[in-house]
C-alpha positions as CSV (number, residue, x, y, z in Angstrom):
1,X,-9.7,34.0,-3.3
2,X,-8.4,31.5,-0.7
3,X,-7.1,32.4,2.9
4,X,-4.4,31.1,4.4
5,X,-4.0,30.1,8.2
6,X,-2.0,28.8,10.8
7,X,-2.5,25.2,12.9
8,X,-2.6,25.3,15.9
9,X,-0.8,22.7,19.1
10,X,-3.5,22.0,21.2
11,X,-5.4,19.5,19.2
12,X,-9.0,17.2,19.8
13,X,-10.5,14.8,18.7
14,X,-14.1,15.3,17.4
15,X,-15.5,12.7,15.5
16,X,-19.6,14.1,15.8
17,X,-19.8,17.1,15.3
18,X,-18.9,17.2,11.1
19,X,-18.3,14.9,8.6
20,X,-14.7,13.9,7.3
21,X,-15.4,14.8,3.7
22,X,-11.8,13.2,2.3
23,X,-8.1,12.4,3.6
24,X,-5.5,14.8,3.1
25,X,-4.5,15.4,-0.6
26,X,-1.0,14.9,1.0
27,X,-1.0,11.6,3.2
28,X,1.7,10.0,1.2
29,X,3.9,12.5,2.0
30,X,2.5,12.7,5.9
31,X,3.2,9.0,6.3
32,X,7.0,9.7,5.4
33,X,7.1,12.5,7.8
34,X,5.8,9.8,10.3
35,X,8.1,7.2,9.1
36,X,11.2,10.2,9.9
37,X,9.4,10.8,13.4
38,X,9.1,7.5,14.1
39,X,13.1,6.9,13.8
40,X,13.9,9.7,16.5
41,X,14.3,8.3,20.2
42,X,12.9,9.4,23.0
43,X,15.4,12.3,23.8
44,X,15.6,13.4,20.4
45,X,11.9,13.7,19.9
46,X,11.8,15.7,23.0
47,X,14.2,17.9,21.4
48,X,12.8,18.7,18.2
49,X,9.4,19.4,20.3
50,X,11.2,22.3,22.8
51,X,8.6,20.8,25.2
52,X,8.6,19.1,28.6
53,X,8.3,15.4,29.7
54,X,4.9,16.0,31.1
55,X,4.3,17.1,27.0
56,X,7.0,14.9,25.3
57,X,6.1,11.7,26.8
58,X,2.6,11.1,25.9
59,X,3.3,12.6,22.6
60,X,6.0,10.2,22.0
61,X,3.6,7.3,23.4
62,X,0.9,8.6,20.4
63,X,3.8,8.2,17.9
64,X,4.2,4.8,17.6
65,X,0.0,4.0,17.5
66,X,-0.6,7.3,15.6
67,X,-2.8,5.8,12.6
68,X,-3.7,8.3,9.6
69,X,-6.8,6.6,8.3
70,X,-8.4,5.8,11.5
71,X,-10.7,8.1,14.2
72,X,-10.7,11.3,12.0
73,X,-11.2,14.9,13.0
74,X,-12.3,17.3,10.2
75,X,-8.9,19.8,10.2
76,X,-11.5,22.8,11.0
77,X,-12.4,20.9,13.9
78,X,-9.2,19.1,15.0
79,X,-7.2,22.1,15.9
80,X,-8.4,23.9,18.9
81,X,-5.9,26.8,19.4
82,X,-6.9,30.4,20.6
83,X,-7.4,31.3,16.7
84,X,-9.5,28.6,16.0
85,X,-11.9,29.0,19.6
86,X,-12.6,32.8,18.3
87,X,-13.6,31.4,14.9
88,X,-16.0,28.9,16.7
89,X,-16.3,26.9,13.8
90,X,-18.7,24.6,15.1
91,X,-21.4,27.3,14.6
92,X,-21.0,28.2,11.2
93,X,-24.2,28.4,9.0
94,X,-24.6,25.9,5.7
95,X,-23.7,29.2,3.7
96,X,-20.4,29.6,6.3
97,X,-19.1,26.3,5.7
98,X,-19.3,26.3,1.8
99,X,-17.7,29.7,2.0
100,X,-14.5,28.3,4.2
101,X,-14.9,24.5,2.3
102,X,-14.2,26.7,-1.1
103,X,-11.9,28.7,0.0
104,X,-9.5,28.4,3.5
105,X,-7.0,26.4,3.6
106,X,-4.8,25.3,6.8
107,X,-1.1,25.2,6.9
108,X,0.8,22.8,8.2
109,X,4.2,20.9,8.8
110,X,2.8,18.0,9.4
111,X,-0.3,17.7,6.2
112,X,0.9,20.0,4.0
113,X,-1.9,21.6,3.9
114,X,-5.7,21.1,4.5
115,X,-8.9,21.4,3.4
116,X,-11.3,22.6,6.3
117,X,-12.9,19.0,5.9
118,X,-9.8,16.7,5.6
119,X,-9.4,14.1,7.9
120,X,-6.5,14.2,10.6
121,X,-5.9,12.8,13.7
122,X,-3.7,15.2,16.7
123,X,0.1,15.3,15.9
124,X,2.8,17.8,17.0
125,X,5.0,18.8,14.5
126,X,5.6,22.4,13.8
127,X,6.9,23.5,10.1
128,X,10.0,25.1,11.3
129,X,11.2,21.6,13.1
130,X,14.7,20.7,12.2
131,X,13.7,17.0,11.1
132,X,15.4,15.4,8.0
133,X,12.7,13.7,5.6
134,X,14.0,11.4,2.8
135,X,17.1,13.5,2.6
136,X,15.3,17.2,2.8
137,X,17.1,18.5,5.9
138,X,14.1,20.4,6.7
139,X,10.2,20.9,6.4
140,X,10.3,23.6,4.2
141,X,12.6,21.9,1.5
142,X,10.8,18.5,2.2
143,X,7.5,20.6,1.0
144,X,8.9,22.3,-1.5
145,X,6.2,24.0,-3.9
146,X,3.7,21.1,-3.0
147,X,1.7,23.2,-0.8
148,X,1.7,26.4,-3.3
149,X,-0.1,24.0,-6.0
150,X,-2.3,22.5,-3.5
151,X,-3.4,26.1,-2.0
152,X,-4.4,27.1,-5.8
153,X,-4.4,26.1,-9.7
154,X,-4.1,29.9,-10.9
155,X,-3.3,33.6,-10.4
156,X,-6.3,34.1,-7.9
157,X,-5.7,36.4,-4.6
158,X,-4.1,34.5,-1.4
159,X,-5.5,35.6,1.8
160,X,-2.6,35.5,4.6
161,X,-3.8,35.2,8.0
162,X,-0.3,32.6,8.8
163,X,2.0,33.5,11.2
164,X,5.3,33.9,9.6
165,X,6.7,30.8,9.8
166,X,3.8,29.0,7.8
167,X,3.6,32.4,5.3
168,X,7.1,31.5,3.9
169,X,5.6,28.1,2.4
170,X,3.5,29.7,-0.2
171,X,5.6,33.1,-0.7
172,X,8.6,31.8,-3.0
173,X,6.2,30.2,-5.3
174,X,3.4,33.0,-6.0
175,X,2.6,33.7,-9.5
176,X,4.0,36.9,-11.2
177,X,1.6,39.5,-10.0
178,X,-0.3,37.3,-8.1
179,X,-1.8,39.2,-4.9
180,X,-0.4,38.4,-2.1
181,X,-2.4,40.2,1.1
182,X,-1.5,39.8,4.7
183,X,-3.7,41.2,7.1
184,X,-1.7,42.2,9.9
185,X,-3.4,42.6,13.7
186,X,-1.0,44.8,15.8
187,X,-1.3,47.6,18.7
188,X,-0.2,51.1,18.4
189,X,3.2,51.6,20.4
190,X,5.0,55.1,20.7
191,X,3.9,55.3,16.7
192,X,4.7,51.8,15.9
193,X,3.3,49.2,15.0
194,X,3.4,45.9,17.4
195,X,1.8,42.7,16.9
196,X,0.6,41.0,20.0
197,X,0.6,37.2,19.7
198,X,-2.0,36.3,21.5
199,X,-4.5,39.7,20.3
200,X,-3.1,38.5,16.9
201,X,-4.5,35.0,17.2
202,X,-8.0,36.0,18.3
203,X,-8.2,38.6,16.0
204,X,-7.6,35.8,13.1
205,X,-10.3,33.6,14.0
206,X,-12.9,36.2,13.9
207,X,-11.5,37.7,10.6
208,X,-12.3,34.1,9.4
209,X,-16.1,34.1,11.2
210,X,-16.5,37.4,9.5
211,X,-15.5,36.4,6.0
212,X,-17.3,33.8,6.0
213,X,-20.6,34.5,7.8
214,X,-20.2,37.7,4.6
215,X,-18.9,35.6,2.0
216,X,-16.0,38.3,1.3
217,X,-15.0,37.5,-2.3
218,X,-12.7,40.7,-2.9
219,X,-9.4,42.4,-1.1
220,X,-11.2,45.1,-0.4
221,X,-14.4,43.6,1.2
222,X,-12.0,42.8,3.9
223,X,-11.7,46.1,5.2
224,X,-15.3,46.4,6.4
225,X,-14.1,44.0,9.2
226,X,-16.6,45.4,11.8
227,X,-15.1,44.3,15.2
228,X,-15.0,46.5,18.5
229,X,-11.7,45.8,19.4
230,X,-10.6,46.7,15.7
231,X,-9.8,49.6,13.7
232,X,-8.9,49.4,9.3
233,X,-6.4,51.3,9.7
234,X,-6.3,53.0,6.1
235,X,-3.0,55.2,6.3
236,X,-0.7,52.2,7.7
237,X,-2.2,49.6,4.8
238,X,-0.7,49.2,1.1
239,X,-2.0,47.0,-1.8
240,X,0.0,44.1,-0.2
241,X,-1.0,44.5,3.7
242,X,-4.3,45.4,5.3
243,X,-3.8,46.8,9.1
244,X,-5.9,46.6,11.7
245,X,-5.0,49.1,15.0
246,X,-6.3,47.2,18.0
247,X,-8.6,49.6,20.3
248,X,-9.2,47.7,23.5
């Protein structure tokens, strides 16, 4: 089984805490998505960011020194997003970390995708970004099926805990009859279902505490998800989507 998940914006830099166990399986890859950054000038950089000076600037500034083998965050570590703060992965047991070693992965426009114990240093890039890379106009025809064959070798169960816009990566590729199981977070409104970014986020971090403090192996080991602010909600879930019906 391996679980799929989101990167996040805010990023650190934490070279005590773990180990860097390898570099990306990717990096060749990464270093022509930092050659294509690299080209864009200041205003178009800015652009392709939708952020601010106060943001764009020193982001722009890293850019040109940004050095991919150099000062390395393990990815688990490196991204320090509300998701990733409610997983608190820096308390993990041994058994916890071999669990999410073997089998989360982390999405992203930037890597590809990651291994919890790959080394990367902060970037912003996200995977829907307009840039052109050696002639792909955008990230997700620049990836292609890379990141399906680096996520898994066979027909195993994939785990989505990705927003949408990192989901789409792996979906075209699956196997035939390969499951394929988000797990959606989302409040009751007049009968409907509504997912709450934020709620979401939080709610995905400690879905990936509790599999792996429980070393869930199966689809439906996931529904014993024992949090307060969360109900399995069995009538609203099919074979391809587990929901959750927040109760706060």
């Amino acid at each position: 089984m391996k679980i799929i998940i989101a990167p996040a914006k805010k990023m650190v830099v934490d070279t005590d805490t773990f180990a860097v166990e390898q570099l990306p399986q990717y990096l060749p890859q990464t270093t022509a998505i930092l050659n294509a950054l690299r080209q864009l000038d200041y205003p178009e950089a800015k652009a392709l960011w939708h952020c601010s000076d106060k943001l764009a600037q020193p982001n722009y500034a890293w850019l040109q020194k940004l050095d991919l083998t150099h000062a390395l965050t393990p990815a688990l570590l490196a991204f320090s997003g509300i998701q990733y703060q409610y997983m608190v992965p820096d308390l993990f047991t041994a058994p916890a970390l071999d669990y999410v070693r073997s089998n989360l992965r982390i999405l992203s426009g930037f890597y590809g995708i990651l291994r919890p114990f790959d080394g990367v240093v902060p970037y912003r890039l996200e995977m829907q970004s307009k840039l052109t890379v050696t002639g792909h106009k955008n990230l997700y025809t620049f990836w292609g099926d890379r990141l399906y064959h680096g996520l898994t070798c066979d027909s195993e169960p994939i785990i989505n805990l990705a927003s949408q816009e990192y989901a789409k990566t792996i979906m075209p590729y699956l196997q035939p009859s390969q499951p394929f199981v988000t797990v959606t977070f989302a409040s009751l409104v007049d009968g409907r279902l509504k997912t709450k970014a934020t709620l979401a986020k939080m709610a995905r971090g400690a879905m990936v505490r509790y599999l792996a403090e429980h070393a869930v192996s199966t689809v439906a080991g996931i529904t014993h998800f024992d949090h307060p602010d969360w109900q399995y909600a069995a009538d609203r879930s099919t074979a391809e989507q587990i929901v959750f019906i927040y109760q706060g």
